[in-house]
C-alpha angles and dihedrals in degrees: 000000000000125000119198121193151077098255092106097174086053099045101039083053095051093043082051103050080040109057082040078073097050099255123135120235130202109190122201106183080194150034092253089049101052087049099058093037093044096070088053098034096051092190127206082202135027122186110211113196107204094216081074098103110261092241092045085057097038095096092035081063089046103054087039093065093042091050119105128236088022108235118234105266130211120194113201105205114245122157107004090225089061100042099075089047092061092043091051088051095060105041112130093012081108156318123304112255125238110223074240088052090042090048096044086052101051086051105049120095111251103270111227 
């Protein structure tokens, strides 16, 4: 899993809940970041927090659409001008995910 954001409380606490339950956790605190840790990385999931500038997130966007398989991706709301922007960026990178798919996919071993 990879986070991506400055909201380093929220996610410190969610790395932490995460990796209790065995899951391994990549943090970005920015977009350049997330584009240089992405390629290694190589995320199922990828939490994307909005308050992130748009052109700060723009590559990580980019990267997130050309992926593939495209990780699930979670926007966290964050400006409301900025949230249909990112929306609009990802339509058609994937499938929206079902909480039971999302599920499914967090608890399932790394396929090689």
């Amino acid at each position: 899993m990879l986070s991506i954001g400055d909201d380093v409380d929220a996610f410190i606490s969610l790395r932490q809940a995460l990796t209790r339950s065995g899951m391994s956790v990549s943090m970005a605190w920015n977009g350049k970041q997330a584009v240089e840790l992405m390629p290694m990385v190589r995320p199922h999931l990828v939490v994307l927090d909005l308050a992130v500038a748009t052109a700060d997130a723009a590559p990580v966007l980019a990267l997130i659409a050309s992926s593939t398989p495209n990780p699930i991706t979670v926007l966290v709301p964050g400006p409301k001008d900025a949230a249909p922007t990112f929306v609009k960026a990802l339509e058609g990178a994937g499938q929206p995910a079902t909480l039971s798919h999302l599920l499914q996919q967090l608890k399932e071993p790394e396929k090689s």
